[in-house]
C-alpha positions as a LaTeX table, in Angstrom:
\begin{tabular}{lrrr}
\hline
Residue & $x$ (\AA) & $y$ (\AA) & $z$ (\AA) \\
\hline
Unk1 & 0.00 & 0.00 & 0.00 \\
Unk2 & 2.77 & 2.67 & 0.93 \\
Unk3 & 3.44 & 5.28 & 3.28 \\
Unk4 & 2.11 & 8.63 & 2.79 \\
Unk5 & 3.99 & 11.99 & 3.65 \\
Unk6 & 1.91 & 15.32 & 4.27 \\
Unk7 & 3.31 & 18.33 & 2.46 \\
Unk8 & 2.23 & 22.39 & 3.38 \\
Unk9 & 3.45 & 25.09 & 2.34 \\
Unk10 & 2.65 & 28.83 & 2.43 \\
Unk11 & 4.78 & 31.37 & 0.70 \\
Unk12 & 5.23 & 34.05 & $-1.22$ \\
Unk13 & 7.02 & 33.53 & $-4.73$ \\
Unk14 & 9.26 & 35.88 & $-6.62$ \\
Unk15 & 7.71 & 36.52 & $-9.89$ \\
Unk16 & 9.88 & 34.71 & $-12.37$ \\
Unk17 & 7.64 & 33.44 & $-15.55$ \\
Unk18 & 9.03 & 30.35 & $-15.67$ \\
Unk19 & 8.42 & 29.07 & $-12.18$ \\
Unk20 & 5.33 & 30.61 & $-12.27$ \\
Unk21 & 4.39 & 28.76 & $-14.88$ \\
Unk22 & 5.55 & 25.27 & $-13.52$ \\
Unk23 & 3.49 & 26.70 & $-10.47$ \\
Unk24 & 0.43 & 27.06 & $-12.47$ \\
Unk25 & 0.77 & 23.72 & $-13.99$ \\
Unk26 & 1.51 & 22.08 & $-10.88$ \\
Unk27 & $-1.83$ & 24.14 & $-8.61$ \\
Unk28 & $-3.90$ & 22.81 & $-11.79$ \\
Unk29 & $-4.40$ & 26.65 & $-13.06$ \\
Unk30 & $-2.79$ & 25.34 & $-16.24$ \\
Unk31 & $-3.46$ & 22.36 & $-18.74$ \\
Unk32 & $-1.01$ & 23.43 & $-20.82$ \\
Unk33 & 2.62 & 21.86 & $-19.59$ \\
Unk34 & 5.08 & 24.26 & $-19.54$ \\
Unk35 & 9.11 & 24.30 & $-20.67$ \\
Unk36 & 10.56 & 22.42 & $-17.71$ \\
Unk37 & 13.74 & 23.32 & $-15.92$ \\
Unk38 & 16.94 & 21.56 & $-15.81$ \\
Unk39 & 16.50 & 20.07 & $-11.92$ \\
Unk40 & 16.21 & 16.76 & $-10.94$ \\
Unk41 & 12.81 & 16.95 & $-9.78$ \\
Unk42 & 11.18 & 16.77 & $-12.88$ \\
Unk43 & 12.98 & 13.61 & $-13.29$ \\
Unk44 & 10.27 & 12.72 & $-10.67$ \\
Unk45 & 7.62 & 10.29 & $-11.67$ \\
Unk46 & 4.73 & 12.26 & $-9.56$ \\
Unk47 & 6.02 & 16.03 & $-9.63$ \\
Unk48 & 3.72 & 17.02 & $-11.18$ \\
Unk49 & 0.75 & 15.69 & $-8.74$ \\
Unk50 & 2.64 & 16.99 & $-5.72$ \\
Unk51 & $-0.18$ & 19.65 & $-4.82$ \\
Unk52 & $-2.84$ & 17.49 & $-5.74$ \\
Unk53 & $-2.17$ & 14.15 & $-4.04$ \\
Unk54 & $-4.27$ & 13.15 & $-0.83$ \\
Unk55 & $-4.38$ & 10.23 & 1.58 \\
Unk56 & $-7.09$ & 8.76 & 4.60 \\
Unk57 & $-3.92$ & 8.59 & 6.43 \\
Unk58 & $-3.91$ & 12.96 & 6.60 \\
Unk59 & $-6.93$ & 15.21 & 5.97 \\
Unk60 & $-8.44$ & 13.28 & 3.06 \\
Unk61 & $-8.57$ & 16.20 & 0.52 \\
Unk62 & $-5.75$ & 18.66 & $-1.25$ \\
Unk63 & $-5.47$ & 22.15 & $-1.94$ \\
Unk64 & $-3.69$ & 24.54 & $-4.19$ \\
Unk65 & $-3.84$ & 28.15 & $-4.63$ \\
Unk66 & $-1.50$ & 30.14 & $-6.46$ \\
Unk67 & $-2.15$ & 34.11 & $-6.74$ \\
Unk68 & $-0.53$ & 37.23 & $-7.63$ \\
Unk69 & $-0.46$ & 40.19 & $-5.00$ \\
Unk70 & $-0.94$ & 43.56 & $-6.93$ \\
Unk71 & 0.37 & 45.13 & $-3.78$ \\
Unk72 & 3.11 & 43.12 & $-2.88$ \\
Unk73 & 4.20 & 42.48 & $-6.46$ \\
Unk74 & 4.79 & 38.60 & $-5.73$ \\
Unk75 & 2.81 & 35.33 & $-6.42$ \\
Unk76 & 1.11 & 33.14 & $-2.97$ \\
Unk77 & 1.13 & 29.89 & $-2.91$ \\
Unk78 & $-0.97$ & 27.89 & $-0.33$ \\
Unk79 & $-1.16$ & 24.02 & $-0.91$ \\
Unk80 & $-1.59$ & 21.00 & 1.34 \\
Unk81 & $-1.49$ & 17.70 & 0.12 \\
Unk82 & $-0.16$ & 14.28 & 1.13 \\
Unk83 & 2.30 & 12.14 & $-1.07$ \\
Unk84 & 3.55 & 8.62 & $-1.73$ \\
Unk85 & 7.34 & 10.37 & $-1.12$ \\
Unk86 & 9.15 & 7.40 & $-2.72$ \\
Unk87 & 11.14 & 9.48 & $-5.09$ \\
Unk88 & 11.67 & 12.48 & $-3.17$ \\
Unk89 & 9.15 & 14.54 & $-4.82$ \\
Unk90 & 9.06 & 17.17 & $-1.55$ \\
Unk91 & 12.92 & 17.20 & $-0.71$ \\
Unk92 & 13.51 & 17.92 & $-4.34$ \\
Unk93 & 10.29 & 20.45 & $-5.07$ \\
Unk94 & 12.16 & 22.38 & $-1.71$ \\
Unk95 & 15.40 & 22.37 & $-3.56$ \\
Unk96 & 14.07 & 23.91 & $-6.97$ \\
Unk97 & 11.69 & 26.44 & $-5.42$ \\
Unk98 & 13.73 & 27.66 & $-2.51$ \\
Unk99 & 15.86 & 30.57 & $-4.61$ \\
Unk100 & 12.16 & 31.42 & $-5.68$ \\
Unk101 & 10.84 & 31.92 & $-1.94$ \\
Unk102 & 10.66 & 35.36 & $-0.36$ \\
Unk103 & 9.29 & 34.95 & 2.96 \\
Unk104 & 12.30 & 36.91 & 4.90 \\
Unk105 & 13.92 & 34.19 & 6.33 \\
Unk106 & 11.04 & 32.82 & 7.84 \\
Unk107 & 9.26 & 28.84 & 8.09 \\
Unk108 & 7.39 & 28.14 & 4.40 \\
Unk109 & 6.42 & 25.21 & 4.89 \\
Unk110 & 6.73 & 21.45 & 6.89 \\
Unk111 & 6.28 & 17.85 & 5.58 \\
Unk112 & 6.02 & 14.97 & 8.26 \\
Unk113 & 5.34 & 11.15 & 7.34 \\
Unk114 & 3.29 & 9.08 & 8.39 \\
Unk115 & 4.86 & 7.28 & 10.97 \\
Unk116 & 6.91 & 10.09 & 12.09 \\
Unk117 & 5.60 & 12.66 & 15.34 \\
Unk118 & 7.76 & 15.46 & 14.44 \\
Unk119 & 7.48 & 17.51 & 11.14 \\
Unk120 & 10.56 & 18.60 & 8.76 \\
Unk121 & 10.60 & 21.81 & 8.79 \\
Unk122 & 11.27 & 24.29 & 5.61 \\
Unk123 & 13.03 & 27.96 & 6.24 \\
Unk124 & 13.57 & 30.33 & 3.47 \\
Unk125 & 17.09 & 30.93 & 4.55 \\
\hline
\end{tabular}
């Protein structure tokens, strides 16, 4: 059956058209798939499903919202989900969109698994 791992993250993303458009793709704003960067996760079987996996073994439903702030002049993303992790799908999402993340050196986001108490934690910095 396999082990799930929850995924959340809240941040605010620098507006570079290419990762927003991965973003869009990945929220499902987008059918069309985009140019894909050079980065090991989308060597991933499941990257693209990352934000809109769920399991009975977390809250049984996912979200993803992805929005541009006129004021702040940078993109939101919100998404929970919950992932078979078996490729490192999270670890390696973290890695691409961390350069992208401008939350001031603050938490963006936590994944824990299933059998685990304590949450990984994600820092912009």
């Amino acid at each position: 059956m396999g082990m799930y791992t929850e995924f959340v993250m809240t941040a605010r993303i620098k507006d570079v058209p290419e990762v927003v458009a991965v973003l869009k793709y990945m929220a499902g704003q987008s059918d069309e798939k985009p140019a894909l960067p050079d980065h090991p996760l989308f060597l991933a079987p499941r990257w693209d499903m990352l934000f809109r996996c769920s399991s009975y073994y977390f809250v049984p439903l996912s979200v993803a919202k992805f929005e541009y702030d006129d004021i702040g002049k940078y993109w939101c993303l919100i998404s929970y989900a919950s992932i078979k992790n078996y490729d490192q799908e999270i670890e390696k999402f973290i890695d691409w969109i961390k350069p992208y993340v401008d939350n001031d050196d603050t938490m963006f986001g936590y994944s824990r698994y299933e059998e685990m108490r304590e949450p990984t934690i994600y820092y912009s910095n």
